[in-house]
Legacy VTK file of the C-alpha trace (Angstrom):
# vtk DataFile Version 3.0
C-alpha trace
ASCII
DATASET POLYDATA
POINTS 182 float
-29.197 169.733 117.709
-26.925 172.290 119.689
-25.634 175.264 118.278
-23.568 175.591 115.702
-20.115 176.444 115.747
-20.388 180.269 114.927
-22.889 180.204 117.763
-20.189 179.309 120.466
-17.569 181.606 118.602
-21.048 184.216 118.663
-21.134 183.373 122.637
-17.329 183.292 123.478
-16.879 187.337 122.134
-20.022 188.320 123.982
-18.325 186.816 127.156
-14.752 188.203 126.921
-16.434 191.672 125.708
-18.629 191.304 129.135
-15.403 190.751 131.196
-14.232 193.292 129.545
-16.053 195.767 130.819
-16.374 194.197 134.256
-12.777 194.506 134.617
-13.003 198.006 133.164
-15.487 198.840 135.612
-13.651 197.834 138.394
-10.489 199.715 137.455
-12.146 202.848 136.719
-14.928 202.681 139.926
-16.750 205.431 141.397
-14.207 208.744 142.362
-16.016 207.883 145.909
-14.340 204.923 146.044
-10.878 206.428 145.777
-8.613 205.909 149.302
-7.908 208.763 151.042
-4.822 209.532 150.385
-1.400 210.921 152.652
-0.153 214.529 152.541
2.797 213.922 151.240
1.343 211.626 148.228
0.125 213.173 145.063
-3.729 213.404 144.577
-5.425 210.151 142.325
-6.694 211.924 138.830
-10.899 211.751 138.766
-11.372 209.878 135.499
-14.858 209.902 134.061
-15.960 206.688 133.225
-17.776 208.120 129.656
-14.608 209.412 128.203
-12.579 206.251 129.291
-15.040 203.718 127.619
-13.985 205.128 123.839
-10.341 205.371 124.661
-9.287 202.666 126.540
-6.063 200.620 125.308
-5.100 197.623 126.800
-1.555 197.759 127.393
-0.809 194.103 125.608
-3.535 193.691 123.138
-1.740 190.894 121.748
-1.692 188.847 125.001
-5.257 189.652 125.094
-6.145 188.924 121.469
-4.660 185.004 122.003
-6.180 185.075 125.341
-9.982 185.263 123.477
-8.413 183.149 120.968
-7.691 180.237 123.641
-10.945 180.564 124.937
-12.773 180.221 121.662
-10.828 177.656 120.335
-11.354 175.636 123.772
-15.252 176.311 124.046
-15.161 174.644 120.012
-12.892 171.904 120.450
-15.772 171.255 123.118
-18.417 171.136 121.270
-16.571 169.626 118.578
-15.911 166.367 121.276
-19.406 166.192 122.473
-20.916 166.282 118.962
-18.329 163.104 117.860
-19.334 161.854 120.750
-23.288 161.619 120.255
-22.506 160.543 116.849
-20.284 157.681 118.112
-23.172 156.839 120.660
-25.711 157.123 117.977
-24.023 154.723 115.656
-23.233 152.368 118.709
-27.050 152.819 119.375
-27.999 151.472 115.600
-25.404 148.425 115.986
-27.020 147.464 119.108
-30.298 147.035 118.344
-28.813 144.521 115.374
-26.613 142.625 117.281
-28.122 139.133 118.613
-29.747 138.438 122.506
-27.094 137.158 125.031
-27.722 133.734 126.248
-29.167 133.382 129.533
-25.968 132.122 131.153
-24.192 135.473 129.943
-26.999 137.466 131.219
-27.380 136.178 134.485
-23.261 136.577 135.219
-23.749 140.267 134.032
-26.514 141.093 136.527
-25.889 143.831 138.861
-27.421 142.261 141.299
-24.555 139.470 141.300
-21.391 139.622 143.059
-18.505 139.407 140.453
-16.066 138.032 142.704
-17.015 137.330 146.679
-13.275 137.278 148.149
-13.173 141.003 146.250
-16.302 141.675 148.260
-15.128 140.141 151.353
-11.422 141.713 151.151
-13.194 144.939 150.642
-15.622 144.892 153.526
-12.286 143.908 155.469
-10.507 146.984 154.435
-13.373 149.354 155.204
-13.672 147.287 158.849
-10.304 148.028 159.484
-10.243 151.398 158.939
-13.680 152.021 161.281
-12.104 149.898 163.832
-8.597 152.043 164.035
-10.503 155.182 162.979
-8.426 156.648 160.722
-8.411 156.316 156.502
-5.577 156.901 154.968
-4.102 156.633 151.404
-3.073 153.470 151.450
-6.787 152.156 152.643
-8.193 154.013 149.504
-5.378 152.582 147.345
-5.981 149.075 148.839
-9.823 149.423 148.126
-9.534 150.794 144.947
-8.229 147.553 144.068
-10.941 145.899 143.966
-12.871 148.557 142.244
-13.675 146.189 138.590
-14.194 143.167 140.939
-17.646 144.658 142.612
-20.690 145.654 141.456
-22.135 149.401 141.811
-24.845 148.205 144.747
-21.741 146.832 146.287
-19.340 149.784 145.871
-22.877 152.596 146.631
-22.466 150.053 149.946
-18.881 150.815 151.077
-18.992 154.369 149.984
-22.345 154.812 152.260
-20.145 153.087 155.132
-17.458 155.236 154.692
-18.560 158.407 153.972
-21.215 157.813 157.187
-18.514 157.462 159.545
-16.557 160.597 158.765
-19.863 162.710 158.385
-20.576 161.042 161.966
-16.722 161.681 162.801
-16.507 158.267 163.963
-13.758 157.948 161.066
-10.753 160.590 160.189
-9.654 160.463 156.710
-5.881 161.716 156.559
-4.998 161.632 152.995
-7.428 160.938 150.051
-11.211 159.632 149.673
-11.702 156.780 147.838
-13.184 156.744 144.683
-15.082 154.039 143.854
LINES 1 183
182 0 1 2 3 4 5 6 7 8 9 10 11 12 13 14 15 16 17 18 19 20 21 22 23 24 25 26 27 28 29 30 31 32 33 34 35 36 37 38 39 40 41 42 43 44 45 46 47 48 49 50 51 52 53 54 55 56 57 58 59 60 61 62 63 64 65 66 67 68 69 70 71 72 73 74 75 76 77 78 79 80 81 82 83 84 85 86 87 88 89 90 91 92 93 94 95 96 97 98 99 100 101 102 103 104 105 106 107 108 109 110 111 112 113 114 115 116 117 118 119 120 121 122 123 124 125 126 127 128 129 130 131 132 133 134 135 136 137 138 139 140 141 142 143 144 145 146 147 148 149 150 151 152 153 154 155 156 157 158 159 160 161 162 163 164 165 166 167 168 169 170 171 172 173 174 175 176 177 178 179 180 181
């Protein structure tokens, strides 16, 4: 089991009290670090860093108070999904196990191994020849192929994907626009 909600809450003030003082840190620096500054300009006040730690007021602590409170509530809501969501698996797990063996017939059209539809596969292949052959992939090439995405198994989509993304890492095809995603 992960950890419990006042965990992440726990975890989520140790972070924003980190950043905190990282951006703290960075504000206050070393006096080294301070530009060298014009004649004309007034000199930059040395601040030392102990004496700023104790008094330092943030000049909207509201915005930052609903800031934490964002991130809190979004790190929960989080973990909040992904527990429902191993409970929903672990019930779907228990039905499973209960529910009767497919027939043969049903199992052999579900195999990966199968081709769900050949003209998918074929019109596929065609699109990805097509773009090799003129070089370039474009939008409409990923929308065309994406398509067929439902209609092909995942050896037969790892297969186009391997063909594509070979030929642009060999730069033998230019992709102007998006990748598909298969």
């Amino acid at each position: 089991m992960g950890p419990g909600p006042s965990n992440i809450l726990l975890i989520g003030v140790i972070a924003v009290q980190i950043a905190g003082f990282g951006l703290l840190w960075t504000r206050v620096g070393d006096p080294g670090d301070q530009p060298v500054v014009a004649s004309g300009d007034p000199p930059r006040p040395v601040i030392d860093v102990g004496s700023v730690v104790g008094a330092t007021r943030f000049p909207d602590e509201e915005l930052l108070r609903e800031s934490v409170r964002a991130v809190i509530k979004q790190e929960l809501d989080a973990y909040l999904a992904e527990r429902e969501q191993s409970q929903d698996r672990a019930v779907a797990a228990a039905g499973a196990s209960k529910r009767p063996a497919a027939s043969p017939a049903r199992a052999a059209a579900q195999r990966p191994d199968r081709p769900r539809d050949p003209q998918a596969v074929e019109a596929s292949r065609a699109i990805v020849d097509r773009a090799l052959a003129a070089g370039i992939w474009t939008d409409a090439d990923s929308s065309a192929l994406l398509a067929y995405k439902f209609q092909l198994n995942e050896a037969e989509r790892v297969e186009l994907l391997e063909k594509i993304f070979g030929a642009i890492n060999s730069q033998r095809l230019k992709p102007v626009g998006s990748l598909p995603s298969l």
